[in-house]
C-alpha positions in Angstrom: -192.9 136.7 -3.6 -193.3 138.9 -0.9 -192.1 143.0 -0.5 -189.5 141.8 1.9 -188.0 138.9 -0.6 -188.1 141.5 -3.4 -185.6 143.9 -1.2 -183.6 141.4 0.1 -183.1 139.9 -3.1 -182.1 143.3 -4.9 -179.5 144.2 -2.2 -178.3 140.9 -3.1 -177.5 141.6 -6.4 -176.5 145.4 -6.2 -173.5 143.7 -3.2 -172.6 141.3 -5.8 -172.9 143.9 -8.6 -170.4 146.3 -6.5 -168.4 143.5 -5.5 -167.4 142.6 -8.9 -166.9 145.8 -10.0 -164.3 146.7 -7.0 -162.8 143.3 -8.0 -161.9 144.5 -11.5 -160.2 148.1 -10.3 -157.6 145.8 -8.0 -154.8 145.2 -9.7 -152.2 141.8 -9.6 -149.7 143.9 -7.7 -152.1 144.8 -4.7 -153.3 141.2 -4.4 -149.5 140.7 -4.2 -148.9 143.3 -1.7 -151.8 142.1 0.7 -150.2 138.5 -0.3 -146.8 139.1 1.2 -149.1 141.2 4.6 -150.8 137.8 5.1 -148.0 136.1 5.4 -145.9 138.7 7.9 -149.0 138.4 9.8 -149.1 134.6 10.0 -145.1 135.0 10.9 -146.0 136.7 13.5 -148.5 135.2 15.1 -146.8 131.9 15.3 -143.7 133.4 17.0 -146.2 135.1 19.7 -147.5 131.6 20.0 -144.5 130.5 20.3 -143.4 133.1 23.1 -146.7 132.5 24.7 -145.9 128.5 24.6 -142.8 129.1 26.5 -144.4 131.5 29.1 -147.0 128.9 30.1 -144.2 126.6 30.8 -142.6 128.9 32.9 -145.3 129.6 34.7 -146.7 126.2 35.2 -143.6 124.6 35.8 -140.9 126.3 38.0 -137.5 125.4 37.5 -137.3 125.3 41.7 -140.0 122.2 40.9 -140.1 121.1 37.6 -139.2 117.4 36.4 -139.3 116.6 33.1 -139.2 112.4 31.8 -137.7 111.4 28.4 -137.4 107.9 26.9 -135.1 107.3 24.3 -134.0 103.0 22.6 -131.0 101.8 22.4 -129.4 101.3 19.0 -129.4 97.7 19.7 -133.1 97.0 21.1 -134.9 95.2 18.7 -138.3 95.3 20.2 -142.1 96.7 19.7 -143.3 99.5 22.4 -146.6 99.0 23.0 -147.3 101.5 25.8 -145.8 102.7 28.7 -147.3 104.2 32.0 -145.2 106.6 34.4 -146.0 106.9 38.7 -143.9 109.2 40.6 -144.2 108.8 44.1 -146.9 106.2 43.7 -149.0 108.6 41.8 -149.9 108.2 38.1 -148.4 110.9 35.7 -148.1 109.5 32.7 -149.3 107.1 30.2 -148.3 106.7 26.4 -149.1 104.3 23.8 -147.1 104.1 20.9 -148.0 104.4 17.3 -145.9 102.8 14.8 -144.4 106.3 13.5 -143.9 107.2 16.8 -142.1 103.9 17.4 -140.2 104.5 14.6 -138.8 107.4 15.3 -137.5 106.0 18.6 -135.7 103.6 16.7 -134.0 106.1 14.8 -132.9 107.8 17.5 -135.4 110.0 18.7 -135.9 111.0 22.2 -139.5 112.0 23.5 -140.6 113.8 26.5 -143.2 111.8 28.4 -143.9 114.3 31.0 -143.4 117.4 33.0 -144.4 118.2 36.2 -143.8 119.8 39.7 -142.4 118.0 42.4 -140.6 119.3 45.4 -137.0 119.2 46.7 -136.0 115.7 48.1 -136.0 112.1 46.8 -138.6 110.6 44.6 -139.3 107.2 43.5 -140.2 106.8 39.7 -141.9 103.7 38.5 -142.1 102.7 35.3 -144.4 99.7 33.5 -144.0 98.9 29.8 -146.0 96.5 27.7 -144.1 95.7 24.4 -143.2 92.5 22.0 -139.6 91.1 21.7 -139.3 87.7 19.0 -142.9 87.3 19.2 -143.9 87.4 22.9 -145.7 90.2 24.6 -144.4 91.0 27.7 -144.6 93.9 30.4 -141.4 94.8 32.2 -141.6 97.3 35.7 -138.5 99.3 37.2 -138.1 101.3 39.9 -135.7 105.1 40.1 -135.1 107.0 43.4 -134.3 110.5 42.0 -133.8 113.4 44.4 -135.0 116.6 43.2 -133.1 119.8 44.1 -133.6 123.9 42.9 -132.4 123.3 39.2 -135.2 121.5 36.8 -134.8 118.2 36.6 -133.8 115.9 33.7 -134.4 111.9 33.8 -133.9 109.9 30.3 -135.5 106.2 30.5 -133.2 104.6 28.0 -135.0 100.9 27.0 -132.7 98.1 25.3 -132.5 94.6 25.0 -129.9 92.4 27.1 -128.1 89.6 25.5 -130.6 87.1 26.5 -133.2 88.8 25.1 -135.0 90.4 28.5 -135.7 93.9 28.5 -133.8 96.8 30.0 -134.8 99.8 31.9 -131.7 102.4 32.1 -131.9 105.1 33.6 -130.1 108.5 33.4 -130.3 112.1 35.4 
């Protein structure tokens, strides 16, 4: 063994030495109290993250321009959502596909936010494609929304349900 192994190896032990010794003077009460600090600090630092979330938002997406896209199923639809892809104005802005807890929570009366983004004052068309299965047959199914856009964010639903014949609906709400 070299000089240098020999030191390095005797720090080693007199760190772990001193270590163990500090360990043994800290009492149940302090590991407690440091405990509990953790956990203010962990508090804290998600509602920052939170605040900071929020901010971004703000930022990114004015309310004089912001559009935001939610799809909710109708109690009575009775079908599988495979995917679904979003245009606005001709140009792609979103695209989703569907996991089966995801799928389920639509079912139970979820709503989710597809997307939001900036567009300015005027009308808009929004397009919609959705692949999905209903008694056993895939099938896609388009529609078309003109939406204007004024100062105020803007809210769309896309609320998807199932016609008494069995082809898919596209409702939609702002």
């Amino acid at each position: 063994m070299s000089r240098f192994q020999k030191i390095v190896m005797i720090a080693t032990l007199l760190w772990s030495w001193t270590a163990v010794s500090m360990a043994d003077g800290v009492s149940k009460e302090q590991i407690k109290g440091l405990d509990e600090q953790v956990q203010d600090i962990k508090k804290d630092v998600l509602g920052i993250s939170a605040e900071l979330t929020q901010l971004e938002e703000k930022l990114i997406y004015p309310s004089n321009t912001q559009v935001s896209v939610f799809v909710s199923l109708a109690k009575s639809a009775k079908f599988q959502l495979y995917s679904m892809n979003i245009k606005i104005d001709g140009k792609y802005a979103s695209h989703h596909i569907y996991t089966y807890k995801e799928l389920e929570a639509l079912q139970s009366g979820g709503v989710q936010r597809l997307y939001t983004g900036n567009v300015r004052a005027g009308d808009h068309i929004l397009d919609i494609t959705l692949i999905g299965k209903s008694d056993g047959k895939d099938f896609p199914q388009n529609a078309s929304h003109i939406f204007t856009k004024s100062v105020e964010p803007k809210l769309i639903e896309i609320t998807l349900g199932e016609a008494s014949s069995g082809s898919q609906l596209i409702g939609f709400n702002d």
